[in-house]
C-alpha positions as CSV (number, residue, x, y, z in Angstrom):
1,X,15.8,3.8,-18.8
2,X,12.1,3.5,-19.7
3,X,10.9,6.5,-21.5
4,X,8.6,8.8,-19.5
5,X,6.4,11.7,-22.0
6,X,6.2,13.6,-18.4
7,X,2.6,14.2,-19.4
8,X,-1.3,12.9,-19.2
9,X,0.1,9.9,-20.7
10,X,2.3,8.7,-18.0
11,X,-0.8,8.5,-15.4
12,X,-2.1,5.9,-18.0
13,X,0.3,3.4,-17.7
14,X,-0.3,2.4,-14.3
15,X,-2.6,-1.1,-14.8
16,X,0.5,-1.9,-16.7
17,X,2.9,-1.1,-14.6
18,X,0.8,-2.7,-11.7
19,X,1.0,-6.1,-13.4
20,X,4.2,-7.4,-11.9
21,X,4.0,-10.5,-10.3
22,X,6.7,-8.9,-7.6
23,X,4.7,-6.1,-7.2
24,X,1.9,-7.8,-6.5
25,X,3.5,-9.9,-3.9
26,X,5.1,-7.4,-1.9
27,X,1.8,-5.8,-2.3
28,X,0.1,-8.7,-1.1
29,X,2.4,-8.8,1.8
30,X,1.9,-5.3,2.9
31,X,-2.2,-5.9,3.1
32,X,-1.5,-9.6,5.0
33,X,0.8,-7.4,7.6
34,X,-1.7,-3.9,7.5
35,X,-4.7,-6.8,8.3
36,X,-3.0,-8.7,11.6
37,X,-2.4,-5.3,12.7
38,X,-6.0,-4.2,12.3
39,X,-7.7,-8.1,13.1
40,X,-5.7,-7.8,16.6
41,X,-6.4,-4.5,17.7
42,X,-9.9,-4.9,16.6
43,X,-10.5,-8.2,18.5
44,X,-8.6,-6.3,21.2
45,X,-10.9,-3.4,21.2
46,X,-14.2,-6.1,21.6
47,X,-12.4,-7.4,24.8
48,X,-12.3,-4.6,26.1
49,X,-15.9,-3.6,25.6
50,X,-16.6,-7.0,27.6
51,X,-17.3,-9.1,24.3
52,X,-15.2,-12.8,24.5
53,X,-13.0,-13.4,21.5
54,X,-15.4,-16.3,21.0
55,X,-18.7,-14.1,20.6
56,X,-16.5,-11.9,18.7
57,X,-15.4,-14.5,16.2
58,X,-19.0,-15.8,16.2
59,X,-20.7,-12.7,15.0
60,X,-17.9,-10.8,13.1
61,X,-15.7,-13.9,11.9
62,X,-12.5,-12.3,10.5
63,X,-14.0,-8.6,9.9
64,X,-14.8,-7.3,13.9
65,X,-16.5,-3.8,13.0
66,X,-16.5,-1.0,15.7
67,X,-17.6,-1.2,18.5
68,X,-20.5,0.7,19.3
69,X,-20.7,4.0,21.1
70,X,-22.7,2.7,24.4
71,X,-19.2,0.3,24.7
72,X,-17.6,3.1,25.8
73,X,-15.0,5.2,24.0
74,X,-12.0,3.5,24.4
75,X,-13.0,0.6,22.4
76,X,-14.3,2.3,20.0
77,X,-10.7,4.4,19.5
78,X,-8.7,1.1,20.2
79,X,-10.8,0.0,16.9
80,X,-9.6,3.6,14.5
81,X,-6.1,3.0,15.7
82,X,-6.0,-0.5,14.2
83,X,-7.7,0.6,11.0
84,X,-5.0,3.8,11.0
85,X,-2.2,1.3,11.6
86,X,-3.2,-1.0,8.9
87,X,-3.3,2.3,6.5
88,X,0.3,3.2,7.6
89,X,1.6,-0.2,7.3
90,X,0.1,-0.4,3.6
91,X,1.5,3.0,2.9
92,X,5.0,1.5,3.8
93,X,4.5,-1.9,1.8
94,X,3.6,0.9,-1.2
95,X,6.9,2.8,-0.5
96,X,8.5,-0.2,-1.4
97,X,6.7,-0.5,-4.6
98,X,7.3,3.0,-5.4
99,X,11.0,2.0,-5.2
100,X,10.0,-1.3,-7.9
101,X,8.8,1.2,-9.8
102,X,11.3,4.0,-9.5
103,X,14.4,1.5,-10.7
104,X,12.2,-0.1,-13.2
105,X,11.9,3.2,-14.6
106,X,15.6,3.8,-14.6
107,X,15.8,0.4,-16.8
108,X,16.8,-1.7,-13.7
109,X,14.6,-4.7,-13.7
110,X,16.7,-7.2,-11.7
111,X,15.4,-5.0,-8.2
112,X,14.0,-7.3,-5.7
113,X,11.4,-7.5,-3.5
114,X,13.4,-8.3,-0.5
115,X,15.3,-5.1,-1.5
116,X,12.5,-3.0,-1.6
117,X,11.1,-4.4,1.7
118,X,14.5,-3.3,3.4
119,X,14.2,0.4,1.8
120,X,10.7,1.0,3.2
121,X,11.5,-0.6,6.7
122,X,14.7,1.3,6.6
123,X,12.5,4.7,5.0
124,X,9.2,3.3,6.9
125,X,9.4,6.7,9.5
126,X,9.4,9.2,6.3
127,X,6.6,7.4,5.2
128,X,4.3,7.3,8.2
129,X,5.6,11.1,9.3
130,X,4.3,12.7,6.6
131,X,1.0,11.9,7.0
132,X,1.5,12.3,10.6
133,X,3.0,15.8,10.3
134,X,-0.4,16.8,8.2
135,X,-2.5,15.1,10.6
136,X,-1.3,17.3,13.6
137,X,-1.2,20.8,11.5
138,X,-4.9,20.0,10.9
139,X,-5.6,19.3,14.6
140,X,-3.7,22.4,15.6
141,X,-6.1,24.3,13.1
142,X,-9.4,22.9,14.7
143,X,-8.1,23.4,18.0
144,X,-7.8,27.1,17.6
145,X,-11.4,27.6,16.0
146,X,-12.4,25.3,19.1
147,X,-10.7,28.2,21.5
148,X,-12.5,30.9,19.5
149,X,-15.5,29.0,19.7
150,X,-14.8,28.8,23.5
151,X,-13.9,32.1,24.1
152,X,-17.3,33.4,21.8
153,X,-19.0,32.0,25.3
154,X,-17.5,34.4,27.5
155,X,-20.3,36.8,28.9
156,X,-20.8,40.4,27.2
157,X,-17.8,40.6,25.2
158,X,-17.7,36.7,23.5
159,X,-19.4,37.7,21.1
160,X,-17.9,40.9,20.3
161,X,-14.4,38.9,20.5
162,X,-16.0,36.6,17.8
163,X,-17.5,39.5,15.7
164,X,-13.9,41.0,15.4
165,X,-12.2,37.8,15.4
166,X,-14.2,36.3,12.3
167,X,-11.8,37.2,9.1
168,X,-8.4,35.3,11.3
169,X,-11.2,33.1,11.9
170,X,-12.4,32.3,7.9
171,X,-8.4,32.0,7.5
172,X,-7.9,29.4,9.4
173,X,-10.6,27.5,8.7
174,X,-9.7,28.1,4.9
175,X,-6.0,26.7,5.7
176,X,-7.6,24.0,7.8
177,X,-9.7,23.1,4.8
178,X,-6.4,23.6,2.5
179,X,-4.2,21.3,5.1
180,X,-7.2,18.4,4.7
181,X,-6.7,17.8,1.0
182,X,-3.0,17.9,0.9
183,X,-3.7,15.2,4.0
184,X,-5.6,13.1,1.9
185,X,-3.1,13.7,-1.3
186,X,-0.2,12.7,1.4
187,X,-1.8,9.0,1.4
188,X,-1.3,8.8,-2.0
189,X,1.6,10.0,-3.4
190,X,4.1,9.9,0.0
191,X,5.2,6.6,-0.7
192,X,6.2,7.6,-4.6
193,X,8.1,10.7,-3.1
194,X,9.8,8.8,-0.5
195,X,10.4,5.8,-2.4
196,X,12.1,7.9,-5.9
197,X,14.2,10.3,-3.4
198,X,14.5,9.0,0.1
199,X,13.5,12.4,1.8
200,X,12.4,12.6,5.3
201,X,8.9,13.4,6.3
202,X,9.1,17.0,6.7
203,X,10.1,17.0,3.1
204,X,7.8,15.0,1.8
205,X,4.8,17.1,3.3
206,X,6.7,20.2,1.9
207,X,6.1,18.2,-1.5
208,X,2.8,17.9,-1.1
209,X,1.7,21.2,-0.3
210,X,4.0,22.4,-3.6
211,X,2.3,19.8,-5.8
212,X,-1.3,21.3,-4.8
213,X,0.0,24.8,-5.0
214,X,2.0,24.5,-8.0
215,X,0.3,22.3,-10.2
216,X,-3.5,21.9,-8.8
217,X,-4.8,21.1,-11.9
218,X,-2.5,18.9,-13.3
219,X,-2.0,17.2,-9.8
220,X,-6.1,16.4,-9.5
221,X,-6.0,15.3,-13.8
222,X,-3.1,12.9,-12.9
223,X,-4.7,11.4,-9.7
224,X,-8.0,11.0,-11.2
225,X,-6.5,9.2,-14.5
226,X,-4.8,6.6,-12.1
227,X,-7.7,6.4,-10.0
228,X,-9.9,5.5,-13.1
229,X,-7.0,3.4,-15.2
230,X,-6.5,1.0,-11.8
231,X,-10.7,1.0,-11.2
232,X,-11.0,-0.7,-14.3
233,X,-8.0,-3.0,-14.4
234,X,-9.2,-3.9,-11.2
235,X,-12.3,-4.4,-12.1
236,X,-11.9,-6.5,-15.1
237,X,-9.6,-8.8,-13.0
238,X,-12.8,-8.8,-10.9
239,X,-14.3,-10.2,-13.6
240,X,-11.9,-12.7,-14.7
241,X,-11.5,-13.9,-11.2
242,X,-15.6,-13.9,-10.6
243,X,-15.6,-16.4,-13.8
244,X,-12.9,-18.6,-12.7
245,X,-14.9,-18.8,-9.5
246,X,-18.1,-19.8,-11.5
247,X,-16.4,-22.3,-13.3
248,X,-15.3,-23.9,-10.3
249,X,-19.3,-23.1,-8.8
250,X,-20.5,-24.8,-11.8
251,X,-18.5,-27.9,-12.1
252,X,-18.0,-28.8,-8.4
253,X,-21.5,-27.5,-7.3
254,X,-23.0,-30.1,-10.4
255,X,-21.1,-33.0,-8.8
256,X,-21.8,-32.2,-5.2
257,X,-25.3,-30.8,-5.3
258,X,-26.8,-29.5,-1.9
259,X,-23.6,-29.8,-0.4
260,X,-21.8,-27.3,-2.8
261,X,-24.5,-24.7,-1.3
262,X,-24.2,-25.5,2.5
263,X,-20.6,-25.0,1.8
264,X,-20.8,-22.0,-0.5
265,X,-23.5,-20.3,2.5
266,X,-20.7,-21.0,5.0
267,X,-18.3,-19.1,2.6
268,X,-20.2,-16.4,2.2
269,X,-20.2,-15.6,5.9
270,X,-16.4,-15.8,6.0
271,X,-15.6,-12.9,3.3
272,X,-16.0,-8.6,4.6
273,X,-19.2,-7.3,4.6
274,X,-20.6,-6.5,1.6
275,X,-18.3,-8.1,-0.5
276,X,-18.8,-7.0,-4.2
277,X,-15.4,-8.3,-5.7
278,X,-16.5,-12.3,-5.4
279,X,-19.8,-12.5,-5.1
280,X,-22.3,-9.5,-6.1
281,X,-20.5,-8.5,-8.7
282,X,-21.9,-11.7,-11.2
283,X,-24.9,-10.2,-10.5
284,X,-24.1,-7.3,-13.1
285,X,-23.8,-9.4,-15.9
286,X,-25.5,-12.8,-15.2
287,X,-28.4,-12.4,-13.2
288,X,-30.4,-15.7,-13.4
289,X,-27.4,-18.0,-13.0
290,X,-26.4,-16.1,-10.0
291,X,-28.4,-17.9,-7.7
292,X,-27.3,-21.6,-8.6
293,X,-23.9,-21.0,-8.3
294,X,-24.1,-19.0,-5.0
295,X,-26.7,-19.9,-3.4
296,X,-25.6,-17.5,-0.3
297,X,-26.0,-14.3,-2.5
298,X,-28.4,-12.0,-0.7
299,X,-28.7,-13.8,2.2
300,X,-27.8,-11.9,5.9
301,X,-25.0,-14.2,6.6
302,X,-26.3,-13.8,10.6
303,X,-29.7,-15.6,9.4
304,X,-28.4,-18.2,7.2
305,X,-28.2,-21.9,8.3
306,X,-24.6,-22.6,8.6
307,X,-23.0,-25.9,7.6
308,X,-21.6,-28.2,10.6
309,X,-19.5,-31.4,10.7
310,X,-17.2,-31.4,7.7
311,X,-18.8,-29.2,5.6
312,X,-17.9,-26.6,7.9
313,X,-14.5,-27.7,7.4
314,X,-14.5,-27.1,3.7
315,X,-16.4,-24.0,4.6
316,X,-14.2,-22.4,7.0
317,X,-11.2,-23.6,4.1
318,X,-13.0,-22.0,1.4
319,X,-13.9,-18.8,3.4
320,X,-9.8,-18.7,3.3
321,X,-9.5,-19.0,-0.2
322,X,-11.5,-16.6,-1.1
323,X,-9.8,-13.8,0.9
324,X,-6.9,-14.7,-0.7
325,X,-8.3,-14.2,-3.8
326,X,-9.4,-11.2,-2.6
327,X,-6.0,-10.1,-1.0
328,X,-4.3,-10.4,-4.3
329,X,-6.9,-8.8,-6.4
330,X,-6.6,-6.2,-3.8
331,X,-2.7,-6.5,-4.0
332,X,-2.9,-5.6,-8.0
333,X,-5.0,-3.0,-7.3
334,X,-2.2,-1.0,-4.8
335,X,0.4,-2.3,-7.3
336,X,-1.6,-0.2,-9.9
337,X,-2.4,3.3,-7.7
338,X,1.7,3.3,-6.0
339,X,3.1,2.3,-9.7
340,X,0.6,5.3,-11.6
341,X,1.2,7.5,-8.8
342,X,5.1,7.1,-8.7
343,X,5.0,7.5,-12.8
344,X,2.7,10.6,-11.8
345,X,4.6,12.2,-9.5
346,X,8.2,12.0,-11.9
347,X,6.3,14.4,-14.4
348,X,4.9,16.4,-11.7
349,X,8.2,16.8,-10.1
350,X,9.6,17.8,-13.6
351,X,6.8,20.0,-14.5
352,X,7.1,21.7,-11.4
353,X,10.9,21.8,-10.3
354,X,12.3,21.1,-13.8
355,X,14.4,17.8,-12.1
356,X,14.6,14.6,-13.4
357,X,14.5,12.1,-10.6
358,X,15.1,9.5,-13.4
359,X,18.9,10.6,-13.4
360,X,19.0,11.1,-9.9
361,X,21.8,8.8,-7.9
362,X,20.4,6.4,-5.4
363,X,22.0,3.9,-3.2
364,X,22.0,1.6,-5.9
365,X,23.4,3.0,-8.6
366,X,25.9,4.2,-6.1
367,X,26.6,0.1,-5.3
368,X,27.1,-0.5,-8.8
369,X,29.5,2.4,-9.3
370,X,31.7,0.4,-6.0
371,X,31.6,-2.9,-7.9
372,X,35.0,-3.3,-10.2
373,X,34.3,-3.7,-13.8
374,X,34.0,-7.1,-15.6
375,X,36.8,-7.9,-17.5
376,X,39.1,-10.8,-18.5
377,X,42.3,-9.7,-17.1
378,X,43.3,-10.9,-13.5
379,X,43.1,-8.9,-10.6
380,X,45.8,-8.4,-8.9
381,X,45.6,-8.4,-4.9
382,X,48.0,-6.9,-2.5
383,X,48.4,-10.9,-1.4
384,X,49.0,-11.6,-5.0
385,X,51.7,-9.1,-5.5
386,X,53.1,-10.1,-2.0
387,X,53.6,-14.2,-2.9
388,X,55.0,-12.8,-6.4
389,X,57.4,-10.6,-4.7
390,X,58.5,-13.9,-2.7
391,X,59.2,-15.7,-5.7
392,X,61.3,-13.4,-7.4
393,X,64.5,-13.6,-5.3
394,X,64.3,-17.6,-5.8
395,X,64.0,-17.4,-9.5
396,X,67.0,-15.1,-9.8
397,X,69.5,-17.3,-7.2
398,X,68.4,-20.7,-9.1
399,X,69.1,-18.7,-12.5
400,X,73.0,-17.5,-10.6
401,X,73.3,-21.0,-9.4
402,X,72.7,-22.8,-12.9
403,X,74.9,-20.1,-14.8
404,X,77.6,-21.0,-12.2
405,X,77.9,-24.7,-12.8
406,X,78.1,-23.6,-16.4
């Protein structure tokens, strides 16, 4: 069992804990599966606006942004439900790290990642619920000040209604306000409370509001120490992936000249907007470099000449690359936040509750205590004992027979 302080100091472990290679993967694979979901909806939302898939791809490439407002509404909310549903599907990628975490923790380093994929599917409607649950308590609480704001219109007396009516008023907009943070806190720590104890939604917004009520202090100390920890190891990963890149800029780019920065402006265009992870960020440390080794750097991607014939092909390739690049530095990141957060939430829980969760019983520990021990004697069977039995009577009538003839 890894040794937990159940202090300040467990927040601070979490770039190390993030740098798992399994981790990362099934981190990776959560973002892959959170951005079909998105790319399809979004793409989706455009068609139905009137846009072809073909403009589409022409002006937004593999990052269609929302639509705008004069497309009409249902596009535009066809677009928020793919970017909520890319959300929830990373939250239930992370609820699977949280259980990586939670046994590695325990001292169990042997848990897989197709193990923890089959706990958050199998989990993956505590996960999204709890949110969910939040999410429609908040709404509740805005549609009540909307009816006092409603009934405030009545003739003669709305106002006098809303004069008497504005203390319950102030309440609710106080628990509204209240409801919000603990939302946003639910994105955050719901997969490390689903993933240690395997509660149901309702519990795991019932955690929530206790961590915020309990502990608000220690709760926003802990979430800011990951946040900052997991900001700089991503960063510095940034870093070590922006020179890798460079080196690759500055060999290949010698060799190939103008055609390194044809295909370097068509990768450009393929990475999100604003993209400050593979491209900008050189910027900060190597300014007069930056614009030999990409030459697309400041350019509006919509304006720049685009390469054609096979240097589009090595563009479009490239463009690939790079997000993948991007996924897993992305991937670590999550890693980091579920794996601090999960580490956070043990000494919260502790702090709060007085529990361990560490010495909890889960399904796997439960497995292990089925399993029969190892040992070097052999086990006997009910088929075993039965062919034994059969033998017996045989031994005994060759052992009369013998002692006859005798």
């Amino acid at each position: 069992m890894s040794e937990l302080t159940y202090s300040v100091l467990d927040p601070w472990k979490a770039p190390r804990l993030g740098a798992s290679g399994k981790k990362i993967w099934v981190a990776f694979k959560a973002i892959v599966c959170g951005y079909i979901a998105y790319l399809l909806l979004a793409y989706a939302a455009h068609m139905i606006a009137g846009t072809s898939p073909v403009t589409t791809w022409q002006v937004y490439h593999f990052f269609p942004l929302k639509p705008t407002v004069e497309m009409g509404l249902i596009p535009e909310l066809l677009w928020w439900i793919g970017l909520v549903a890319a959300v929830l599907i990373v939250m239930i990628g992370a609820t699977g790290l949280a259980k990586i975490t939670y046994r590695q923790l325990k001292g169990d380093d042997f848990y897989g990642g197709s193990d923890a994929w089959r706990y958050a599917l199998e989990h993956g409607r505590s996960t999204v619920s709890t949110p969910l649950i939040l999410a429609v308590l908040f709404a509740f609480v805005c549609v009540a000040l909307w009816v006092l704001g409603w009934i405030s219109t009545i003739p003669t007396v709305g106002p006098i209604l809303l004069g008497i009516s504005a203390i319950p008023a102030f309440l609710a907009a106080f628990l509204g306000a209240y409801v919000l943070v603990v939302l946003l806190l639910s994105l955050l720590y719901t997969p490390a409370v689903i993933g240690t104890t395997g509660e149901d939604g309702l519990e795991g917004a019932i955690q929530m509001f206790s961590m915020l009520w309990s502990l608000p202090w220690r709760t926003g100390g802990y979430t800011a120490v990951v946040v900052v920890t997991t900001t700089v190891g991503t960063y510095l990963l940034a870093v070590i992936s922006v020179g890798a890149v460079a080196l690759v800029a500055a060999v290949v780019g010698g060799v190939l000249g103008p055609t390194f920065s044809d295909i370097a402006t068509g990768v450009r265009v393929y990475l999100p907007p604003e993209c400050t992870l593979l491209t900008d960020l050189p910027s900060w440390f190597w300014p007069g470099p930056l614009a030999a080794l990409f030459p697309s750097i400041g350019l509006n991607p919509a304006l720049a000449e685009l390469p054609t014939g096979v240097a589009a092909v090595g563009a479009f390739l490239g463009g690939i690359s790079m997000l993948v690049v991007l996924g897993l530095i992305t991937a670590y990141a999550l890693s980091s936040l579920t794996s601090g957060f999960t580490a956070s939430y043990l000494a919260l829980r502790r702090l709060k509750d007085g529990e361990m969760l560490l010495e909890w019983t889960d399904e796997v520990d439960e497995l292990e205590e089925q399993l029969p021990p190892e040992t070097d004697e052999p086990v006997v069977t009910e088929e075993t004992e039965e062919v034994t039995s059969d033998k017996e009577p045989a031994d005994d009538t060759s052992g009369g027979e013998t002692a006859g003839s005798e």
